[in-house]
N, C-alpha and C positions, 0 to 999 in steps of 0.2 A: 793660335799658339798659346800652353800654356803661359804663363807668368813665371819668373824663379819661385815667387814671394810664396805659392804657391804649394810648392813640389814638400817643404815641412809637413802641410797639413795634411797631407796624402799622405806621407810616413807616417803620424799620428792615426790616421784613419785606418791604415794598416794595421799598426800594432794593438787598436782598440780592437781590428775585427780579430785577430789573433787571441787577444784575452778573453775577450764575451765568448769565441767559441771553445776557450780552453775551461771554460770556467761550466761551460753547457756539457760537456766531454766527461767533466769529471763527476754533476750531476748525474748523466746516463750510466757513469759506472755504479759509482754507491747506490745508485735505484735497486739494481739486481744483488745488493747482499743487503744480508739480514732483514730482510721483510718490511716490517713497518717501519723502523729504526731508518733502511735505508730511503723509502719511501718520502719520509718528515725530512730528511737532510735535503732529499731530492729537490723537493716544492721548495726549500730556503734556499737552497743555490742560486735557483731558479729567477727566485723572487731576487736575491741578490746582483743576478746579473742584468734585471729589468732596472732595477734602480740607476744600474752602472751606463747603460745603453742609452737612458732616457734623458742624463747630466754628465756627460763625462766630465767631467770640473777635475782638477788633480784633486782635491780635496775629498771627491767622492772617490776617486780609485784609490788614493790611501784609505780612506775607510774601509772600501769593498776587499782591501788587501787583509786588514786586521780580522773585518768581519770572516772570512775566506776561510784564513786560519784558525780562528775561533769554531768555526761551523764543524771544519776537520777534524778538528781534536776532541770535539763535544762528540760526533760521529765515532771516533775511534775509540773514546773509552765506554759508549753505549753499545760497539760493538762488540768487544773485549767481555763486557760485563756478557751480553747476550749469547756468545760462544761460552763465556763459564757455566750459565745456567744449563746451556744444551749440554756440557760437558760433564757437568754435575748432573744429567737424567741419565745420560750414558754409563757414567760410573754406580747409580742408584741399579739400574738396572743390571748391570754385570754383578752388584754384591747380594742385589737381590737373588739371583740364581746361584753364586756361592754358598749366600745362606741357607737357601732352599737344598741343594746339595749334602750341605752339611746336616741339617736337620735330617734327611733320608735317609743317609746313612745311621745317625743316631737311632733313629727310630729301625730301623731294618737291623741292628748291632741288637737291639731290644728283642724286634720281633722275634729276632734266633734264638738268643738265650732265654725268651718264653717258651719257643717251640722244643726245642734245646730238655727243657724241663719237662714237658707235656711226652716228649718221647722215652726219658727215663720213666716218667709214673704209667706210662700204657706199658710200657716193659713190664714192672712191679707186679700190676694187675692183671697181667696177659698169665706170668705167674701164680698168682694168687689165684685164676679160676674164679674169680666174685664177677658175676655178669653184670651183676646193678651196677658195680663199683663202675664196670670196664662202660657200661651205657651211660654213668653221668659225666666219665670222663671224654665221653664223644661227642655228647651235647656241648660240654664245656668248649671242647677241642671248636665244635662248628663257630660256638658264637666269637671266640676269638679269631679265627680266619675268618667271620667276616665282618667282624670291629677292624680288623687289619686293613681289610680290603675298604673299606669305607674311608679310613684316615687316609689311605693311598688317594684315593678319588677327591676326599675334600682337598687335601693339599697340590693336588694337581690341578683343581677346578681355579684354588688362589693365585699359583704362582702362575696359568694363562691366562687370569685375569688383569692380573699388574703386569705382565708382558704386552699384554694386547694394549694397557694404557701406555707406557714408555713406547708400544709400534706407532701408533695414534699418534701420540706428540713429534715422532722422528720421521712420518710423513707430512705430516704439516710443515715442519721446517723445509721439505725438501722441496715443497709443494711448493712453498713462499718463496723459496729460492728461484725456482725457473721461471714465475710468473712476471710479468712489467707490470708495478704497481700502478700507473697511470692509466694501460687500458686494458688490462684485466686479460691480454693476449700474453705467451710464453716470450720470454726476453731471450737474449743476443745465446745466453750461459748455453737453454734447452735447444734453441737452432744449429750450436756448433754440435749437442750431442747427437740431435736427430741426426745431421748432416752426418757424422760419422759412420754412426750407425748404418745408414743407408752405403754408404759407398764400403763395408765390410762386408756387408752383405750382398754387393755386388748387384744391387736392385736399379733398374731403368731408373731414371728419375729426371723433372727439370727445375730450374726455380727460378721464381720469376719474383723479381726486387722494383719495387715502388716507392717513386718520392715524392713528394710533394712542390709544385715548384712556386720558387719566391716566397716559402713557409715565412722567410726568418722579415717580410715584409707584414706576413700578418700579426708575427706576435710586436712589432713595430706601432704598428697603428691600432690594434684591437687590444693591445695586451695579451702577455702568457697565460692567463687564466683561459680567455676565448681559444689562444691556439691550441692548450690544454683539452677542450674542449672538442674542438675539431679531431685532435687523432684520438680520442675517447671515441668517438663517433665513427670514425675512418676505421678503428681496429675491429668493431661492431659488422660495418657493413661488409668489411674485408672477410671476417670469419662466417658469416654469412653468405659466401659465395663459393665455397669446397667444401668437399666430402670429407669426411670422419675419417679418411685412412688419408687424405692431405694435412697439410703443417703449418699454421699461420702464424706467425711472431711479426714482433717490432723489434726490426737491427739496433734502433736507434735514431735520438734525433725523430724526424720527419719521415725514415725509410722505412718500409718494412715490408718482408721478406716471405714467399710464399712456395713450399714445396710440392709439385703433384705429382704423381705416378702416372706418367703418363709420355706419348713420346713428343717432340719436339713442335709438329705438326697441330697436334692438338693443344700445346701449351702456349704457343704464339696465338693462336685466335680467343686461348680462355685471358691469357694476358692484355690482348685489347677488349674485349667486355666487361672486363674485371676493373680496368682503367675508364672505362669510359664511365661504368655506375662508379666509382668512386669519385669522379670529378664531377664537378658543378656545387651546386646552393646548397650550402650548412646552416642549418636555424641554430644560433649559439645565444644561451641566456647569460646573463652576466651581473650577476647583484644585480638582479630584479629586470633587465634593460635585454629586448633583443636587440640583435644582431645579423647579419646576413653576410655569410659572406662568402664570394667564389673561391673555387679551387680548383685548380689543375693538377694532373698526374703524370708522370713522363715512370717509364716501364722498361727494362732489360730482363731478356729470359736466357736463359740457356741452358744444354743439355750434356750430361755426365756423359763423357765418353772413355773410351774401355782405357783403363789404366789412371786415369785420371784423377787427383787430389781434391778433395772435398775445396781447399783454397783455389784451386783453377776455375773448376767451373763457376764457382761465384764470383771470382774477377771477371770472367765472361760476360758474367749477369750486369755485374756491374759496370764493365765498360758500353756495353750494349743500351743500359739504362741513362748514363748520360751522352749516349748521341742522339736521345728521343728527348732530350731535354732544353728546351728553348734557348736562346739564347741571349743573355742578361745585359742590360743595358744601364 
């Protein structure tokens, strides 16, 4: 039977697991904005809450507190700056196409009141009966439509040239937006949009959510950089195992999340091979030092049924995913 003297340090123990994973929660959000910005916050949180996991001293959780803050506010105004610059291409490129507007008009306000003039002197000379007159006034006439038509084309070849760069930079952000910086797989943002996607369009589907179990033992005794490591490697082998019209992300944390087209039947048996090569021996190097270290996976599938919310069936997945999941001692 416990002790009283005891039952404190459990509360303590409590409230540390609550903080280290509020502190892991808020790294996994700021990963999925702003690209590399959000990525650099990431790995500091991170680091921040290894520090905090490995001394709980109060003296280190009021640090970890200031530092916390400092980290979000450093985060927020490099985000702020990085939304103006994007916000600043966007406005570059709507004045650019103003301008170019404007300019066409100008110059089309021109081309008439030259052609404008070319038609009163072919009148003139239609008059006049002088054939030379009326032949160098045709020549003239040609090279001007097609001095016209040439300025049309260069200024059309500029303004989809600096189009095409403002498209270039506004896919790349968009790009950096969906992806998880850490392993190079689509983050939680692109999973909610597939998923939508999918169920509007009223397509079969199942998906099958993978965790890692006793992860938060390995970044414990290996450190976050080794566990870092592993779902590097885990996102690898996971995308390695579906077809190109399937969906691989990382929900977050240790989970991560896979969609396939396919029905129920087939998705339970690719969800235990898919568990079975993802578990076992991870070669992790670490500041020069290997590492070995096991892993298990514990799996929830489940299949869209008719009427069904993109949120249901993943709670499916999910509740299905921890009754395969050991049980912690």
């Amino acid at each position: 039977m416990s002790s009283p003297e005891r039952q404190p340090q459990s509360e303590s123990d409590a409230a540390l697991d609550c903080y280290l994973a509020s502190i892991l929660d808020i790294a996994e959000t700021v990963a999925g904005l702003c690209g590399e910005i959000g990525a650099s916050c990431h790995d500091q949180l991170v680091r921040l809450r290894g520090r905090v996991a490995y001394r709980a001293s109060v003296q280190t959780l009021e640090e970890s507190r200031t530092a916390l803050h400092s980290e979000l506010i450093d985060f927020s105004n490099k985000a702020r700056q990085y939304n103006n610059v994007l916000a600043e291409d966007v406005a570059k490129a709507l004045a650019l196409l103003a301008q170019s507007e404007s300019a066409v008009a100008v110059r089309n306000e021109k081309y008439i009141e030259r052609l404008a003039r070319f038609v009163e002197q072919m009148e003139q000379v239609a008059r006049s009966g002088d054939r030379a007159l009326a032949a160098g006034q045709a020549v003239e006439l040609r090279g001007f439509v097609e001095s016209m038509e040439q300025d049309g084309r260069d200024a059309n070849a500029h303004l989809q040239a600096k189009l095409a760069e403002f498209q270039d930079k506004l896919r790349e952000v968009e790009f950096l937006a969906s992806i998880d910086p850490l392993t190079g797989v689509p983050n939680r943002r692109e999973f909610d949009r597939q998923l939508a996607a999918r169920v509007a369009a009223n397509r079969e589907f199942c998906i099958l959510l993978f965790d890692l179990n006793t992860f938060q033992r390995v970044n414990y005794d290996h450190g976050h950089l080794c566990g870092d490591e592993i779902l590097k490697q885990l996102g690898n082998r996971l995308s390695n195992q579906v077809r190109p019209r399937d969906f691989v992300c990382r929900w977050g944390g240790d989970e991560f999340v896979v969609i396939l087209e396919c029905s129920i039947a087939n998705a339970e048996v690719r969800a235990e091979e898919i568990a079975r090569l993802l578990s076992g021996a991870y070669k992790v190097v670490v500041e020069g030092q290997e590492t070995t270290v096991n892993i298990g996976v514990s799996f929830g599938v489940s299949e869209r049924g008719a009427g069904e919310t993109a949120e249901q069936v993943f709670q499916r997945a999910d509740e299905g995913m921890y009754r395969h999941k050991p049980p912690r001692f």
